[in-house]
C-alpha positions as CSV (number, residue, x, y, z in Angstrom):
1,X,200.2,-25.7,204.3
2,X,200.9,-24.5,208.0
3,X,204.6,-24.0,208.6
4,X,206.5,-26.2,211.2
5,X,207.1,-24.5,214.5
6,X,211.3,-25.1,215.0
7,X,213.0,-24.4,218.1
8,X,217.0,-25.1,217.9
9,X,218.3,-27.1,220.7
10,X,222.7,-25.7,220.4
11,X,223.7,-23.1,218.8
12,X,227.6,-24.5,218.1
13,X,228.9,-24.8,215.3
14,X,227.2,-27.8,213.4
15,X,224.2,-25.6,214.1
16,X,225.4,-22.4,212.4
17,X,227.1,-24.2,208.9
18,X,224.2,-26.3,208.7
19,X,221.2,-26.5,210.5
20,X,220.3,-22.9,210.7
21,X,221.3,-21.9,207.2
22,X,219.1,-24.2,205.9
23,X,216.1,-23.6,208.2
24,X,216.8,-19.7,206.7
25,X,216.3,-21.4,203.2
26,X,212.9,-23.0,203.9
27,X,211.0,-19.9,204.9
28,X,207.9,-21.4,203.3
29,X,207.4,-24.4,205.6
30,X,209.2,-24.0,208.8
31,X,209.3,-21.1,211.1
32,X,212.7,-20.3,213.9
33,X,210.2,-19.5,217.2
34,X,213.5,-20.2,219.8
35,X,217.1,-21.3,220.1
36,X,219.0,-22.2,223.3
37,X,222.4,-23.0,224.3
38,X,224.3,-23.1,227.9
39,X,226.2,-20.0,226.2
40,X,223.3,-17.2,226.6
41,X,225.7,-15.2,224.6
42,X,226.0,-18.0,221.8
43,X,222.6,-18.4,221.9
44,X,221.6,-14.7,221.2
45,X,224.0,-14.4,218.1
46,X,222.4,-17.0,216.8
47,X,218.8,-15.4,217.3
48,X,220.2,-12.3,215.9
49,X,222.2,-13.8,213.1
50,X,219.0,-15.9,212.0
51,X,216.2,-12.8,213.3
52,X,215.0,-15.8,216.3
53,X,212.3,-13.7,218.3
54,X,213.3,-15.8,221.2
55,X,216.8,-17.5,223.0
56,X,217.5,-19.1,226.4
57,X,220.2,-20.5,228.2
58,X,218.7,-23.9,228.9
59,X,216.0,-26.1,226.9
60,X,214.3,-26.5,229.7
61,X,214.0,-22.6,230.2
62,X,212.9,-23.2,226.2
63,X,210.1,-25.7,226.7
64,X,209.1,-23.5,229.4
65,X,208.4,-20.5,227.7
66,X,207.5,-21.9,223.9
């Protein structure tokens, strides 16, 4: 089965007790390709915390680029 591209649209805190965690535990059918938050530096903890190749500062800067 091909894995489901994910891009994370805020990177607050509903994001990081739920939504990322369990994108981490579904490694086998989706893959983290971007997040993006108005808080570039919120938006790259996330991508480090979660190994996210790529983080923006808008979503539009996101559907830009992804």
């Amino acid at each position: 089965m091909k894995k489901l591209k994910v891009a994370i649209v805020g990177c607050g805190s509903i994001c990081n007790s739920c939504h990322l965690p369990n994108y981490e535990d579904m490694t086998d059918l989706v893959e983290l390709v971007a997040c993006a938050d108005i808080d570039i530096e919120r938006a790259k903890q996330a991508a480090e915390d979660y190994k996210i190749p790529h983080y923006y500062a808008s979503v539009e800067e996101l559907l830009a680029n992804e």
